[in-house]
C-alpha positions as CSV (number, residue, x, y, z in Angstrom):
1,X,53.3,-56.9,-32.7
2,X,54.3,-57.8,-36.3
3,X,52.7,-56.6,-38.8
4,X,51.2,-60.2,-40.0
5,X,50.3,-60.3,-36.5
6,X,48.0,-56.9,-37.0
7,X,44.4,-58.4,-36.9
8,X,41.2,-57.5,-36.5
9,X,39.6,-54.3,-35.4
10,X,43.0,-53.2,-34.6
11,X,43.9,-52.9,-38.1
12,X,40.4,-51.2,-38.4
13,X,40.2,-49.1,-35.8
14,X,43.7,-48.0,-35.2
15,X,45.9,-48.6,-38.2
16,X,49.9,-48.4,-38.5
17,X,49.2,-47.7,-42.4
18,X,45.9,-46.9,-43.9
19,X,46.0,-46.9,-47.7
20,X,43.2,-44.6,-49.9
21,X,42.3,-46.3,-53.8
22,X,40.6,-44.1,-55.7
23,X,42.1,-40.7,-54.0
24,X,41.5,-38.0,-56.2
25,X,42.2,-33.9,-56.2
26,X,38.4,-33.8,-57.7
27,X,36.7,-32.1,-54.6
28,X,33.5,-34.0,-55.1
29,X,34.8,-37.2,-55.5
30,X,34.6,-39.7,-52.4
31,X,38.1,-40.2,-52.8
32,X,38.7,-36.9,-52.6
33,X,37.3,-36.5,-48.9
34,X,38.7,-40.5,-47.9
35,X,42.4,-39.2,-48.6
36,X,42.0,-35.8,-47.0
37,X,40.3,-37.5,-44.0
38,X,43.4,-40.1,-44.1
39,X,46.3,-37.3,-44.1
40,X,44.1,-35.6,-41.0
41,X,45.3,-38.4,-38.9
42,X,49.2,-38.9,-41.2
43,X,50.7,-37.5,-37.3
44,X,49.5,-41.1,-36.3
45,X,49.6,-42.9,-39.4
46,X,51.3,-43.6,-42.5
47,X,49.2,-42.8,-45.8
48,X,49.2,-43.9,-49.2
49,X,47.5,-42.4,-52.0
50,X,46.4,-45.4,-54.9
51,X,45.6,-44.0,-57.8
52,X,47.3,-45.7,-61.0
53,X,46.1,-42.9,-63.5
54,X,47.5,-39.9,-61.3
55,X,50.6,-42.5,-60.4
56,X,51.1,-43.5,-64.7
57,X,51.7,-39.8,-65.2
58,X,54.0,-38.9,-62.1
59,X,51.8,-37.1,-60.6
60,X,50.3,-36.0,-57.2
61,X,47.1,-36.1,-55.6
62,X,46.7,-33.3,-52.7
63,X,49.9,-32.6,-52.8
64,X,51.2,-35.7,-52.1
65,X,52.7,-39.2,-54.8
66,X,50.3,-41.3,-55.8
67,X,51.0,-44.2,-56.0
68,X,50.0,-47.1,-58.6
69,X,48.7,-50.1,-56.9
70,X,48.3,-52.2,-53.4
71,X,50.8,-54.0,-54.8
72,X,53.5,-51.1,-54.8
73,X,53.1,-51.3,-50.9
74,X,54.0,-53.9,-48.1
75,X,53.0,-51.9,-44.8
76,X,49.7,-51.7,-45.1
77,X,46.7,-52.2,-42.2
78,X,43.9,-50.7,-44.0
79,X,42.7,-49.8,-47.3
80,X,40.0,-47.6,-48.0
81,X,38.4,-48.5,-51.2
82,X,36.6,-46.0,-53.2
83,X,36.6,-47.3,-56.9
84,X,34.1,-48.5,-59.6
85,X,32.6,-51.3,-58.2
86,X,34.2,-54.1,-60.9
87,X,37.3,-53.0,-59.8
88,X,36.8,-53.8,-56.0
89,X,37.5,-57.8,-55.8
90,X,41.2,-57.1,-57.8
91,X,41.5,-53.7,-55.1
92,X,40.6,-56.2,-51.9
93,X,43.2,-59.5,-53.5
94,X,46.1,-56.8,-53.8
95,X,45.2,-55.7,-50.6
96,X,45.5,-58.9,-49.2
97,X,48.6,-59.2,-50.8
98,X,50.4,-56.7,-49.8
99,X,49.5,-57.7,-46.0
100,X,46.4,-55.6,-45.3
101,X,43.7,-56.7,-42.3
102,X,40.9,-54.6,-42.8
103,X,38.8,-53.0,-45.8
104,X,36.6,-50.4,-45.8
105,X,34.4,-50.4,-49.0
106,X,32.2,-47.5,-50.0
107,X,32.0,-48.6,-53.3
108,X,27.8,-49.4,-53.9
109,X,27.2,-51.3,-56.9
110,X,29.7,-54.1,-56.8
111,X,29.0,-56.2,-60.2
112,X,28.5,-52.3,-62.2
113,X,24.6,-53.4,-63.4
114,X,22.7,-52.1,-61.3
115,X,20.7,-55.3,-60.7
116,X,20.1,-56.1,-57.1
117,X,20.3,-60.0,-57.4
118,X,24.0,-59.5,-58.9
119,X,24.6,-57.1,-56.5
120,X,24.0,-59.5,-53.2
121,X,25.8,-62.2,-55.4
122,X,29.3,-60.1,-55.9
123,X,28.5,-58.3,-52.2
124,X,28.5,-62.2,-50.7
125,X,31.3,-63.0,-52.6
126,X,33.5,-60.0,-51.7
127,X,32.8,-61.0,-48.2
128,X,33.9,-64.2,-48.5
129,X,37.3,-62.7,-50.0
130,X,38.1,-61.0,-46.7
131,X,36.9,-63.4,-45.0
132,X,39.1,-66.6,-46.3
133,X,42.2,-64.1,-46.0
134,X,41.2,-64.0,-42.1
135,X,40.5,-60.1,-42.7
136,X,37.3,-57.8,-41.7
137,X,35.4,-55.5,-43.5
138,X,33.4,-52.5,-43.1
139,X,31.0,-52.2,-46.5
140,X,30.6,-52.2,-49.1
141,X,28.0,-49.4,-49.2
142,X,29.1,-47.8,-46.3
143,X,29.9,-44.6,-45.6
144,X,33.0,-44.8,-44.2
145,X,34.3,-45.0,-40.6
146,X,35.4,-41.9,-38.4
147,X,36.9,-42.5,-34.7
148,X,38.4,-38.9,-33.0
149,X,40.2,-40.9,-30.5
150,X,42.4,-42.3,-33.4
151,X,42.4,-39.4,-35.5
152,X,40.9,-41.6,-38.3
153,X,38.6,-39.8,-40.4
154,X,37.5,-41.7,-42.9
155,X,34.4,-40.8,-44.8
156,X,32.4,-37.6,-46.5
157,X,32.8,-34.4,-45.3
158,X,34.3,-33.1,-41.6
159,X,33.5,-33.9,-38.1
160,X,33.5,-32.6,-34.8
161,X,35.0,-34.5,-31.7
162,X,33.0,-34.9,-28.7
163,X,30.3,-37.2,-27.5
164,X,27.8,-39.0,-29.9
C-alpha cells in the first residue's frame, strides 16, 4: 500500500511514521512524554521530532534532531500535535501537506482565549480541516492514544500491557 493510499485508522492505529510537534527535553511538558512515548515504539516506526526553536539552533531533543516543520517531512502517517492552541490549524495544513492521515490533538484551548463559544467555533473548524483533506482525528482535548499491540504510546506518563 502506498503511502497516499495509508487511510484511516490505519494511519492512526498503526503508523509507518508518526511525527511529535511540540517534542521537548522539558520533563513536564506534554511533548516531552508524546516523543518519548513515540521513540518506545521507533523498532516499529519511524519518528520525527518537530520543534522549530530546538531545530533553528541545531539542536536535539532527547537525544535525537529536531526537526523544523511538517513541512521538512514527506513520510508521514501521524502527527501528534502538542502546541499552543493558535498554532494547531497551520500544524494540521502542514500535516496534510506533507501526506499525513491522522492527527492526534491534545492541544485544549484552540482559538488561545479561553472563551468556550470560540473554543467550539475553532474546535468545529479544525474538524472540518481533517475532514475535507479525507483525514481522521483524535482531539483536540484528548489525552492521547496508547495501543500495546502496536507499541504506540502516545500520551502522559507510562503504561502497562495487558487487558483493560
Amino acid at each position: 500500500m502506498s503511502h497516499a493510499e495509508r487511510r484511516g485508522l490505519d494511519a492512526l492505529l498503526d503508523p509507518r511514521a508518526v511525527a511529535v510537534v511540540g517534542a521537548s527535553d522539558e520533563p513536564t511538558a506534554w511533548g516531552h512524554h508524546l516523543a518519548r512515548g513515540a521513540l518506545a515504539g521507533e523498532h516499529r516506526r519511524r519518528v520525527h521530532l518537530v520543534n522549530s526553536r530546538v531545530a533553528a539552533a541545531g539542536g536535539t531533543v532527547l537525544g535525537r534532531p529536531a526537526v523544523a516543520t511538517l513541512r521538512d517531512l514527506d513520510d508521514v502517517d501521524l502527527v501528534v500535535v502538542a502546541v499552543p492552541g493558535p498554532h494547531v490549524p497551520r500544524v494540521v495544513a502542514d500535516g496534510i501537506a506533507c501526506g499525513a492521515q491522522a492527527f492526534v490533538v491534545v492541544t485544549a484551548d484552540l482559538d488561545g482565549t479561553g472563551d468556550a463559544h470560540a473554543r467550539r467555533e475553532a474546535e468545529a473548524a479544525l474538524e472540518q480541516q481533517v475532514r475535507d483533506a479525507g483525514a481522521v482525528l483524535l482531539g483536540p482535548s484528548t489525552l492521547g492514544l496508547v495501543d500495546s499491540s502496536a507499541d504506540l504510546q502516545l500520551a502522559w506518563g507510562r503504561f502497562t500491557p495487558g487487558p483493560v
